[in-house]
Biopython code that builds the backbone (N, CA, C, O; Angstrom):
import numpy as np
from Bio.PDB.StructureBuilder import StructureBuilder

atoms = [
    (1, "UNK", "N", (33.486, -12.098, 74.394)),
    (1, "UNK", "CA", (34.113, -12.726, 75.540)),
    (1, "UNK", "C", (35.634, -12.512, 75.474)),
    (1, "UNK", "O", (36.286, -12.176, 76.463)),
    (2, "UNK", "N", (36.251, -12.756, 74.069)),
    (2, "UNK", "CA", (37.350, -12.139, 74.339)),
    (2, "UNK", "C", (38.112, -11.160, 74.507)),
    (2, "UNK", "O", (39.163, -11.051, 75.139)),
    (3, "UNK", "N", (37.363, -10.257, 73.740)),
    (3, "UNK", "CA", (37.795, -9.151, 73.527)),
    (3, "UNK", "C", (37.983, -8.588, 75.387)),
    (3, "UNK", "O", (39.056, -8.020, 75.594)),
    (4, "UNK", "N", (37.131, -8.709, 76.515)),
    (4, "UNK", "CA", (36.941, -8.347, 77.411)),
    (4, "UNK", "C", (38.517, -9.532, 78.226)),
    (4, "UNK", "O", (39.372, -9.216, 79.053)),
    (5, "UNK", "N", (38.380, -10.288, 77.809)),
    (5, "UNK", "CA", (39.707, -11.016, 78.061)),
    (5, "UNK", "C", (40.863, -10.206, 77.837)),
    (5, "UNK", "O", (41.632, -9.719, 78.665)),
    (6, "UNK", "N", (40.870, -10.122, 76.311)),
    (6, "UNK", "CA", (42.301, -9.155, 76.141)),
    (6, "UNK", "C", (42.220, -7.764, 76.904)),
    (6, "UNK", "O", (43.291, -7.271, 77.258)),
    (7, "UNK", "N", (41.177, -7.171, 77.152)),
    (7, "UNK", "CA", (41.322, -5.542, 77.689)),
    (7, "UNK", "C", (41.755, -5.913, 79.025)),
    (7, "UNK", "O", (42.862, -5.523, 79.398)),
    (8, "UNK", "N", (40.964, -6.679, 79.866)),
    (8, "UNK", "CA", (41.776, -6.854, 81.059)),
    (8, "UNK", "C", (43.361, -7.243, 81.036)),
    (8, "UNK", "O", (44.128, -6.429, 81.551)),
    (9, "UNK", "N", (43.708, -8.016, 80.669)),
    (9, "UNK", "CA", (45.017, -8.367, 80.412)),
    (9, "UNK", "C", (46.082, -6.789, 80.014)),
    (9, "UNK", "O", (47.004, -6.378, 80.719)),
    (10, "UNK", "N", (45.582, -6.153, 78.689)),
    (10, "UNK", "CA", (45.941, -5.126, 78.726)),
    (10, "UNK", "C", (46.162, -4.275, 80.181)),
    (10, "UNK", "O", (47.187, -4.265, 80.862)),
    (11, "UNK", "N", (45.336, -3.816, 80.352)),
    (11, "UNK", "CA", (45.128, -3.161, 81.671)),
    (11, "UNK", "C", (46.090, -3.720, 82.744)),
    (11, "UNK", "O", (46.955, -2.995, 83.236)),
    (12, "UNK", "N", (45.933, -5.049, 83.116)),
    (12, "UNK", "CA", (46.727, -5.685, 84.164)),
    (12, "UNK", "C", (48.224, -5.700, 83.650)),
    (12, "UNK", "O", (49.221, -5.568, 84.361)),
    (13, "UNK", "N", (48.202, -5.832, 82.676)),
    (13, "UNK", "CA", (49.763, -5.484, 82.176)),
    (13, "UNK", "C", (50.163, -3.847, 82.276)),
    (13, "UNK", "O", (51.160, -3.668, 82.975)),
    (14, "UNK", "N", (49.835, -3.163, 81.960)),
    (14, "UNK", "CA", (49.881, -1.573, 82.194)),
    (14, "UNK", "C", (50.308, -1.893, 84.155)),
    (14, "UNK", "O", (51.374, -1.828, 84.767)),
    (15, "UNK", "N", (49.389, -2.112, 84.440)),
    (15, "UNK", "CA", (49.791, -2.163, 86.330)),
    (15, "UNK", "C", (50.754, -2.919, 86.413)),
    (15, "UNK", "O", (51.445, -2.452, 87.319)),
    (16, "UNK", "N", (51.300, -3.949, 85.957)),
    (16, "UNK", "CA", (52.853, -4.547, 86.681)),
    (16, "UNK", "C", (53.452, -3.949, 85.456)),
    (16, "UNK", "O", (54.595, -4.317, 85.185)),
    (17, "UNK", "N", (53.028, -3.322, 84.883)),
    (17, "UNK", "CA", (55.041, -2.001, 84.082)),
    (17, "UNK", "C", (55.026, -0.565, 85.245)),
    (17, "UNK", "O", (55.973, 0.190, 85.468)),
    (18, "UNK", "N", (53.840, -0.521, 85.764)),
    (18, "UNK", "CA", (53.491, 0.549, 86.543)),
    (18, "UNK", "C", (54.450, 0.458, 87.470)),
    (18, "UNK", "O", (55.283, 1.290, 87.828)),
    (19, "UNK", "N", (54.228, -0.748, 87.857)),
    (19, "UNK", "CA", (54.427, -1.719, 89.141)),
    (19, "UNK", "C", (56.433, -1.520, 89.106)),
    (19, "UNK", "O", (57.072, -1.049, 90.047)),
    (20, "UNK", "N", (56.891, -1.894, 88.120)),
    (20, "UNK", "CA", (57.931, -2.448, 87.847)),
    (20, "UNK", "C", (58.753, -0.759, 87.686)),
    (20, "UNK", "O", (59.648, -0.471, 88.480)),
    (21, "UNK", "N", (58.478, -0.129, 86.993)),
    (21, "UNK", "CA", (58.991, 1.582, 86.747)),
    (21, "UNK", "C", (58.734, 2.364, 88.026)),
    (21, "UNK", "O", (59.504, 3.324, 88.073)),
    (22, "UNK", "N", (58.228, 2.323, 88.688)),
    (22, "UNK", "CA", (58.054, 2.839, 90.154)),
    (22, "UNK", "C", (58.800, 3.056, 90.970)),
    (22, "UNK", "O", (59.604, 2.124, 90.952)),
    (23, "UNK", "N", (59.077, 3.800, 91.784)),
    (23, "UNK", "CA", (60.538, 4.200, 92.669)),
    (23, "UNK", "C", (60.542, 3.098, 93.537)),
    (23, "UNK", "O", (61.550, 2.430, 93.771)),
    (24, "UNK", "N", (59.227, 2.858, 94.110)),
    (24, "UNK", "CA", (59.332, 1.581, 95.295)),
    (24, "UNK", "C", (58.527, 0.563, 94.853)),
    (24, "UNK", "O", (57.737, -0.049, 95.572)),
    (25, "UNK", "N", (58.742, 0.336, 93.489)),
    (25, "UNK", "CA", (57.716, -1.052, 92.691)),
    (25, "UNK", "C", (59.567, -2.006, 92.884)),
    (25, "UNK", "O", (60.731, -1.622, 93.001)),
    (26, "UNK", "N", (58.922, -3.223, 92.825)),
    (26, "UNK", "CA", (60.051, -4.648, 92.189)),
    (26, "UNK", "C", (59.025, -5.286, 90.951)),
    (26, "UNK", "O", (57.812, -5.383, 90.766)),
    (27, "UNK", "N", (60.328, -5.668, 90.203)),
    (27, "UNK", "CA", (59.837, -6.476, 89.239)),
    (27, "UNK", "C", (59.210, -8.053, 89.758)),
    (27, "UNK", "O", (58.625, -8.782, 88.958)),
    (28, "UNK", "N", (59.385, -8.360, 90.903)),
    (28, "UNK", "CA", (58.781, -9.760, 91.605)),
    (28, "UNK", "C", (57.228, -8.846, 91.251)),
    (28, "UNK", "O", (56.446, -9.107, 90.337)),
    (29, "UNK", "N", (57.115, -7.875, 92.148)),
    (29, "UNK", "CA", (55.964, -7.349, 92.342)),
    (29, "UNK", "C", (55.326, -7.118, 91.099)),
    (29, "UNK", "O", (54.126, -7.394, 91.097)),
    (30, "UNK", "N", (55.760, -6.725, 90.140)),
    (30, "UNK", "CA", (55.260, -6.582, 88.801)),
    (30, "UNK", "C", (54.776, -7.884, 88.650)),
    (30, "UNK", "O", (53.572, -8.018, 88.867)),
    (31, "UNK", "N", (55.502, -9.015, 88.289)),
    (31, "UNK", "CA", (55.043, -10.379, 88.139)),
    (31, "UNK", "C", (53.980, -10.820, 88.649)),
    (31, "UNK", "O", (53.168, -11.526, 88.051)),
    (32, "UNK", "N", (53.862, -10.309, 90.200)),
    (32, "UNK", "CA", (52.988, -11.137, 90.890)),
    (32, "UNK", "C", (51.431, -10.619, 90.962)),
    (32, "UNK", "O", (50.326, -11.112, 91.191)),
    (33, "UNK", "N", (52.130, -9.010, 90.549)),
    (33, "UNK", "CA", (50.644, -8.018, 89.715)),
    (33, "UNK", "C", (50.003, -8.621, 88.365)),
    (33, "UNK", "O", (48.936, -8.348, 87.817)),
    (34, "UNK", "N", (50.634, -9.189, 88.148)),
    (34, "UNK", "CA", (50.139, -9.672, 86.488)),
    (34, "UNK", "C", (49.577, -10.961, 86.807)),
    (34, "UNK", "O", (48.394, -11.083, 86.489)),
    (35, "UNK", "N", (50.034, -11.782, 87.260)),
    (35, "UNK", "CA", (49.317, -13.201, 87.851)),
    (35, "UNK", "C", (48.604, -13.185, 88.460)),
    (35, "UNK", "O", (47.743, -14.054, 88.324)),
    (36, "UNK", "N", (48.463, -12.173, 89.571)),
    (36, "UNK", "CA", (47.377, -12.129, 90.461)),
    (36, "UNK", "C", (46.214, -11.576, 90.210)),
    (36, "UNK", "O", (45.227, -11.887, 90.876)),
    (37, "UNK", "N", (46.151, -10.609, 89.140)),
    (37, "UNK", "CA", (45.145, -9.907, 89.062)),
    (37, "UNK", "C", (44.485, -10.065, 87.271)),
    (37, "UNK", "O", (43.442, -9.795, 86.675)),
    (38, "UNK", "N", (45.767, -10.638, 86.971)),
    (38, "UNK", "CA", (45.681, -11.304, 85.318)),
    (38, "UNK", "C", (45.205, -12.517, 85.116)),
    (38, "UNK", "O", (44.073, -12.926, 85.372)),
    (39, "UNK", "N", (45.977, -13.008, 84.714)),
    (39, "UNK", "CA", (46.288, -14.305, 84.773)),
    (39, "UNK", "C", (45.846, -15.518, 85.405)),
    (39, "UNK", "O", (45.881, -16.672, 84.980)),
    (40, "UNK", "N", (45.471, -15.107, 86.375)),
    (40, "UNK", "CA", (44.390, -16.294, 87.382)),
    (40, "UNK", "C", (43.044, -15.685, 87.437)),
    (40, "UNK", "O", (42.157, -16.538, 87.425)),
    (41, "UNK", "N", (42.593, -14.362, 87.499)),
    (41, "UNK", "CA", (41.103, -14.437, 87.113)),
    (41, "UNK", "C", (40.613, -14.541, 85.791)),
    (41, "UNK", "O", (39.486, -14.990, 85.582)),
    (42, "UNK", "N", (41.452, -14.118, 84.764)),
    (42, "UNK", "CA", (41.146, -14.476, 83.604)),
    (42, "UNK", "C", (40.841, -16.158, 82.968)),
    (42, "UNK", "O", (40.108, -16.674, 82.123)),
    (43, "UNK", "N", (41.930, -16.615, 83.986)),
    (43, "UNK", "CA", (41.608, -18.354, 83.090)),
    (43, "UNK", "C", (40.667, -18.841, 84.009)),
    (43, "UNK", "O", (40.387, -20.025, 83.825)),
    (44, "UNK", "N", (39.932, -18.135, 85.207)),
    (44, "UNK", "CA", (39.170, -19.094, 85.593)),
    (44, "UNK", "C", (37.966, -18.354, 85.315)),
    (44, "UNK", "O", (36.987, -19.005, 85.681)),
    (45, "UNK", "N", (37.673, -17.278, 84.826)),
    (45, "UNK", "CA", (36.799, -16.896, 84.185)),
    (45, "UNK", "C", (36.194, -17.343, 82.760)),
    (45, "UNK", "O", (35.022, -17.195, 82.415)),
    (46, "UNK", "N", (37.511, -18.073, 81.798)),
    (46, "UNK", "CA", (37.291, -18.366, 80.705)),
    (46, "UNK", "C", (37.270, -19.677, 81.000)),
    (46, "UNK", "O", (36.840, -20.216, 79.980)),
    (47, "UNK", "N", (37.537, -20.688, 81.995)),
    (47, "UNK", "CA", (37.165, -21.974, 82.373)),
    (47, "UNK", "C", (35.701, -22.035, 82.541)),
    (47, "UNK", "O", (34.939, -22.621, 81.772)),
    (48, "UNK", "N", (35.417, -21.491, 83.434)),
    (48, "UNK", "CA", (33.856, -21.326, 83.729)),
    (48, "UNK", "C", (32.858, -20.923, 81.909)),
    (48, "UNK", "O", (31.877, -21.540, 81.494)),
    (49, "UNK", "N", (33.569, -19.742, 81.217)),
    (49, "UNK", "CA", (32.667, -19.195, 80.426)),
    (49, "UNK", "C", (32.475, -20.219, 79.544)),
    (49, "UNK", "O", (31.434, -20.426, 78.920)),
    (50, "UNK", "N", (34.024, -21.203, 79.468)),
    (50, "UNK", "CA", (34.085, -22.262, 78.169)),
    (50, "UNK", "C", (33.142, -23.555, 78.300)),
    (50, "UNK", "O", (32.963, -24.431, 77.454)),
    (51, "UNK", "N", (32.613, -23.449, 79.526)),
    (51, "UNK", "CA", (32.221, -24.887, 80.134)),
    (51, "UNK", "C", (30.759, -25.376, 79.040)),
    (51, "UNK", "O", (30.482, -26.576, 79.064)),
    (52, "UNK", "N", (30.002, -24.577, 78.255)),
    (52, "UNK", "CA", (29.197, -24.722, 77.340)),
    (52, "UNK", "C", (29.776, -25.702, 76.036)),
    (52, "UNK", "O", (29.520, -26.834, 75.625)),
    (53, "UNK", "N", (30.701, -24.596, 75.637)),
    (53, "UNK", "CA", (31.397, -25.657, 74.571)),
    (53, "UNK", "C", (31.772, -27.060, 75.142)),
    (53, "UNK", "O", (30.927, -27.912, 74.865)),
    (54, "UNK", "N", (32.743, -27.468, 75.809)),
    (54, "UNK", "CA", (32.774, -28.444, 76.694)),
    (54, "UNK", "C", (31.640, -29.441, 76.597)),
    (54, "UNK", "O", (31.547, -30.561, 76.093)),
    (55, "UNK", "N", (30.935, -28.769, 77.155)),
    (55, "UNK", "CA", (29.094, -30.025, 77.078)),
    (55, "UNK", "C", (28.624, -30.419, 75.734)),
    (55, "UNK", "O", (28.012, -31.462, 75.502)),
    (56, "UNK", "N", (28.962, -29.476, 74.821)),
    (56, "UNK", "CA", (28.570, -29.546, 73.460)),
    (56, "UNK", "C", (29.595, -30.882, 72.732)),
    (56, "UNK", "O", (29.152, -31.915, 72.229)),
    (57, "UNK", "N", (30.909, -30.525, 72.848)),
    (57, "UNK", "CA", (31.898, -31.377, 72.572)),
    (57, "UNK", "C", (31.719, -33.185, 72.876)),
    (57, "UNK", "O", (31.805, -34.210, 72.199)),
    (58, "UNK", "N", (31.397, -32.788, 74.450)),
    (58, "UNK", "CA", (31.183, -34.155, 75.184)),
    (58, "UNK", "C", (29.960, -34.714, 74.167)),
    (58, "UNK", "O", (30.100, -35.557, 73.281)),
    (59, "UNK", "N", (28.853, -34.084, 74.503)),
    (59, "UNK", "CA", (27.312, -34.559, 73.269)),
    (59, "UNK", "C", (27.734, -34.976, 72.178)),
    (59, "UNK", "O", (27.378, -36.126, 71.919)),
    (60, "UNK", "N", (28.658, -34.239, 71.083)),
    (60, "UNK", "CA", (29.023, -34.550, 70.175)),
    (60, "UNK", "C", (29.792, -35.572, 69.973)),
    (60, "UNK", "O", (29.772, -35.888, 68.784)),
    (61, "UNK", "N", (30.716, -36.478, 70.849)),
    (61, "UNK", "CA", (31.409, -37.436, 70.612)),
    (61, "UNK", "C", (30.932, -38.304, 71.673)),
    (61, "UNK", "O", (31.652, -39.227, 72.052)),
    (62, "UNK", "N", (29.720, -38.089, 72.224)),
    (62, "UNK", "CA", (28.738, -39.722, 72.625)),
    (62, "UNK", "C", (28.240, -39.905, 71.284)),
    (62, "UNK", "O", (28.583, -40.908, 70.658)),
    (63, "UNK", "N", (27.272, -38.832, 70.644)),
    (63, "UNK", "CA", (26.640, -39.280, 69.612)),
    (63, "UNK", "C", (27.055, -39.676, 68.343)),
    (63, "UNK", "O", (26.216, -40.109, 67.552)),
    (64, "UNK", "N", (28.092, -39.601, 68.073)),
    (64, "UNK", "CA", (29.210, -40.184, 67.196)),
    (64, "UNK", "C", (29.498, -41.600, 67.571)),
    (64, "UNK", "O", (29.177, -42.532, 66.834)),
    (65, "UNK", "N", (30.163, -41.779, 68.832)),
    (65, "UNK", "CA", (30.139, -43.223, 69.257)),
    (65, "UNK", "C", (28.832, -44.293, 69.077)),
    (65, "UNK", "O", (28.765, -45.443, 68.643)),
    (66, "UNK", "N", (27.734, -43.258, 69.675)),
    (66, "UNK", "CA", (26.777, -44.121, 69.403)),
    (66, "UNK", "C", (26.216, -44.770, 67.732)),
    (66, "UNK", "O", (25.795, -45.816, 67.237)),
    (67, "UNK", "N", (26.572, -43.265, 67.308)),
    (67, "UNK", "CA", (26.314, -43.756, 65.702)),
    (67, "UNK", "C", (27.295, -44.387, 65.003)),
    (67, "UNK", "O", (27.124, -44.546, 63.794)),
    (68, "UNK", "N", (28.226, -44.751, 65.493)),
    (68, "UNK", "CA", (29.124, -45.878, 64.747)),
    (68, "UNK", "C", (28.789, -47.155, 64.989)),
    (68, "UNK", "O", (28.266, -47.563, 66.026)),
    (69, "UNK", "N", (29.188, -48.027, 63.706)),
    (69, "UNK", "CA", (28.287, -49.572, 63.639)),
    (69, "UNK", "C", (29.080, -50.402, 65.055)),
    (69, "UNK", "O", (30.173, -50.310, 65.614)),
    (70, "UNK", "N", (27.664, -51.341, 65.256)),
    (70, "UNK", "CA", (28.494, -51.668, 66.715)),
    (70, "UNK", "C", (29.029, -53.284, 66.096)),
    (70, "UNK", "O", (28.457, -53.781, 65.126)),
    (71, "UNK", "N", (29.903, -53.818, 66.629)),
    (71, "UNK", "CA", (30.363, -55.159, 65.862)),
    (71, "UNK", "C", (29.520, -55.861, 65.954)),
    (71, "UNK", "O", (28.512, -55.792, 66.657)),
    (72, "UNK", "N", (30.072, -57.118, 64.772)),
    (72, "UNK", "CA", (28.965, -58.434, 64.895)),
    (72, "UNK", "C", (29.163, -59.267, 65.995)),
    (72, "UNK", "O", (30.043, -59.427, 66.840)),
    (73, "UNK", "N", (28.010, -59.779, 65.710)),
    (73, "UNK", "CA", (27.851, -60.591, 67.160)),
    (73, "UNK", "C", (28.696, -61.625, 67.169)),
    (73, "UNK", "O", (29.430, -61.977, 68.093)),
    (74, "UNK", "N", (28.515, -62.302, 65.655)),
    (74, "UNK", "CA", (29.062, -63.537, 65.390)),
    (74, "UNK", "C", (30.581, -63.806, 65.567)),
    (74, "UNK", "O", (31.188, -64.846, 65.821)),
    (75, "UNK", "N", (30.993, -62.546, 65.355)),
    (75, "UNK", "CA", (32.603, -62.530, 65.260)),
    (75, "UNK", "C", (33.675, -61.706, 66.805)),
    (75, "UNK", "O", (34.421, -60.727, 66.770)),
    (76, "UNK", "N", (33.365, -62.466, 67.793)),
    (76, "UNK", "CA", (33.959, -61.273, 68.843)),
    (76, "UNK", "C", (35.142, -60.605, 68.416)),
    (76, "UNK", "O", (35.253, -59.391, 68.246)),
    (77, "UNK", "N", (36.198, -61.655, 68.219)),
    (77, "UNK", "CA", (37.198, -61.105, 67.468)),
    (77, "UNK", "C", (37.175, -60.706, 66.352)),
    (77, "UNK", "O", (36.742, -61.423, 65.451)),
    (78, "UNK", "N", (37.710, -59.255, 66.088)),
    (78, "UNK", "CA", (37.714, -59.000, 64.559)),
    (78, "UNK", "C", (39.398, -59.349, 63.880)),
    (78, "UNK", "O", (39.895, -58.853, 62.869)),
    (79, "UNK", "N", (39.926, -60.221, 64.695)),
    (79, "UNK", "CA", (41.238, -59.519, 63.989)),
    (79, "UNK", "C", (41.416, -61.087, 63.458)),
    (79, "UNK", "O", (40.825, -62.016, 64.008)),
    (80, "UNK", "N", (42.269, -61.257, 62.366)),
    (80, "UNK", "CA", (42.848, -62.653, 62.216)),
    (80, "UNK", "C", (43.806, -63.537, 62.506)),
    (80, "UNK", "O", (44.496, -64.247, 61.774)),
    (81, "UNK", "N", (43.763, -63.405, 63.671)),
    (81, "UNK", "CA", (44.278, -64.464, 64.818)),
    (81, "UNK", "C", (43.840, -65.590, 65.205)),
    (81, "UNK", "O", (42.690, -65.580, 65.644)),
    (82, "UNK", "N", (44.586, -66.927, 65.180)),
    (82, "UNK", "CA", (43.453, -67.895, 65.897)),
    (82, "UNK", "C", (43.237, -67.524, 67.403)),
    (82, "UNK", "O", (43.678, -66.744, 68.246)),
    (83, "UNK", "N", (42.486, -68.332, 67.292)),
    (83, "UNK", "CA", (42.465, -67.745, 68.907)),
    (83, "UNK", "C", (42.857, -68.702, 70.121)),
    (83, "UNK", "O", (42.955, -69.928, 70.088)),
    (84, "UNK", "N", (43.007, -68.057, 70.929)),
    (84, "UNK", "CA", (44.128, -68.631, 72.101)),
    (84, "UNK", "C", (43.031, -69.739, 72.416)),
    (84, "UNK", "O", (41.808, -69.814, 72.301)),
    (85, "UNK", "N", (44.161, -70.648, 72.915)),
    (85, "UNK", "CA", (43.821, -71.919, 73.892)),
    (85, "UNK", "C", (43.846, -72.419, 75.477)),
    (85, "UNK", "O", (44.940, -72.531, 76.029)),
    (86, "UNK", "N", (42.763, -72.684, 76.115)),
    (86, "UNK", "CA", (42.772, -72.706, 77.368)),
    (86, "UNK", "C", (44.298, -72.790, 78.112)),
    (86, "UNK", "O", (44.902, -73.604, 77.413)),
    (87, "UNK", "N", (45.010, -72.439, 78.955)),
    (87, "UNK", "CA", (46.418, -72.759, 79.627)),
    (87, "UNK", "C", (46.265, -73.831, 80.209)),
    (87, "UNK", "O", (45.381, -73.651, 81.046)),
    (88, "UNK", "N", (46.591, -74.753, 80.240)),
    (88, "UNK", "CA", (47.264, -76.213, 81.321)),
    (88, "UNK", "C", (47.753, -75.814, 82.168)),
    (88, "UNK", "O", (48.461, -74.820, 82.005)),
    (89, "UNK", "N", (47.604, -76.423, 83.534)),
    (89, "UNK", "CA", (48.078, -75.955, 84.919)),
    (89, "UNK", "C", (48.530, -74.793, 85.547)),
    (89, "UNK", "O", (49.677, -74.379, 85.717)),
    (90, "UNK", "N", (47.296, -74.268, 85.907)),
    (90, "UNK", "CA", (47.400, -73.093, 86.463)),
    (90, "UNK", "C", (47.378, -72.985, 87.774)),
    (90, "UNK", "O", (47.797, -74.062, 88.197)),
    (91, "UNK", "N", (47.079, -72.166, 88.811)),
    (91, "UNK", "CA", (47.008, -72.359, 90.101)),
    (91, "UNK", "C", (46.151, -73.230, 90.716)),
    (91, "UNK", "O", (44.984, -73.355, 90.346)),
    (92, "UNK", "N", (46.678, -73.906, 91.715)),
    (92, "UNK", "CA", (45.686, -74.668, 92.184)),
    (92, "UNK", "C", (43.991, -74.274, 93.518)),
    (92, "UNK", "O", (44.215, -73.589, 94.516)),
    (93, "UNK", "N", (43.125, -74.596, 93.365)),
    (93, "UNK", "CA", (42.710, -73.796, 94.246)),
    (93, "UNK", "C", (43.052, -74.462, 95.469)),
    (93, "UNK", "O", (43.619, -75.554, 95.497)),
    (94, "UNK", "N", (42.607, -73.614, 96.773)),
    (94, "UNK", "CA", (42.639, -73.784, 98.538)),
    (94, "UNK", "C", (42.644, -75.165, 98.183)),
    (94, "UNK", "O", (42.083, -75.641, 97.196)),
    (95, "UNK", "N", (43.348, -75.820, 99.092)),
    (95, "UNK", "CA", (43.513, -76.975, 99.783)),
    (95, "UNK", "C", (43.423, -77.974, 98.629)),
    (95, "UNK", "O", (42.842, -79.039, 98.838)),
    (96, "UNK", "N", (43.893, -77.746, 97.557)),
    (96, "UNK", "CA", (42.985, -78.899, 96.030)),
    (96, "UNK", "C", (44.843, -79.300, 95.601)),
    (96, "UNK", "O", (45.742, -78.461, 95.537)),
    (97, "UNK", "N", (44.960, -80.566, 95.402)),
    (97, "UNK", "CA", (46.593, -80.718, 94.873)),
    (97, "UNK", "C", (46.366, -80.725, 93.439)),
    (97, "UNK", "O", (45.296, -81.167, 93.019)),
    (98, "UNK", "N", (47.327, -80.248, 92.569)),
    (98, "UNK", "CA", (47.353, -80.282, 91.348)),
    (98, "UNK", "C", (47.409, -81.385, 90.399)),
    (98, "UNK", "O", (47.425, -81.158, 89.189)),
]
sb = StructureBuilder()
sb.init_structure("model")
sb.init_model(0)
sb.init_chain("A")
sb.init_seg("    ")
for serial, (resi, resn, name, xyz) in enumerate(atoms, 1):
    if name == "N":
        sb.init_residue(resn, " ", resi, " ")
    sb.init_atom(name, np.array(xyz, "f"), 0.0, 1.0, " ", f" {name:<3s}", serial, name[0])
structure = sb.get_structure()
């Protein structure tokens, strides 16, 4: 897969120096030879080709999550903090005076 990556690239690079050394080439045009015909079909070719690994990756770090211990029940909090206390006067509801 890559190797066919780098030859194109090669190649598309050869056409914008082509591009660029040319009596009626610009170096914009060189640039825009290399991006256009490089550079943007290549990464969306290797977006698409990569999309396997991707799924594999994703699988691999559900099933990791899943296989890690899930907390105790007993303890919601794990940390050693006391734990907070209801607030005193908070909003009042519709039409209710405080």
């Amino acid at each position: 897969m890559y190797l066919v990556l780098i030859g194109w690239l090669y190649v598309t690079l050869l056409m914008a120096v082509a591009e660029a050394l040319s009596a009626q080439g610009t170096v914009l045009g060189a640039v825009i030879t290399f991006v256009l015909y490089g550079l943007l079909p290549m990464s969306v070719a290797l977006y698409i080709l990569g999309t396997p690994a991707r799924k594999r990756a994703i699988r691999a770090r559900q099933r990791a999550a899943a296989a890690a211990p899930a907390p105790s029940v007993g303890q919601p909090d794990a940390g050693r903090h006391a734990p907070a206390a209801a607030e005193q006067g908070g909003i009042a509801p519709v039409g209710k005076e405080p």
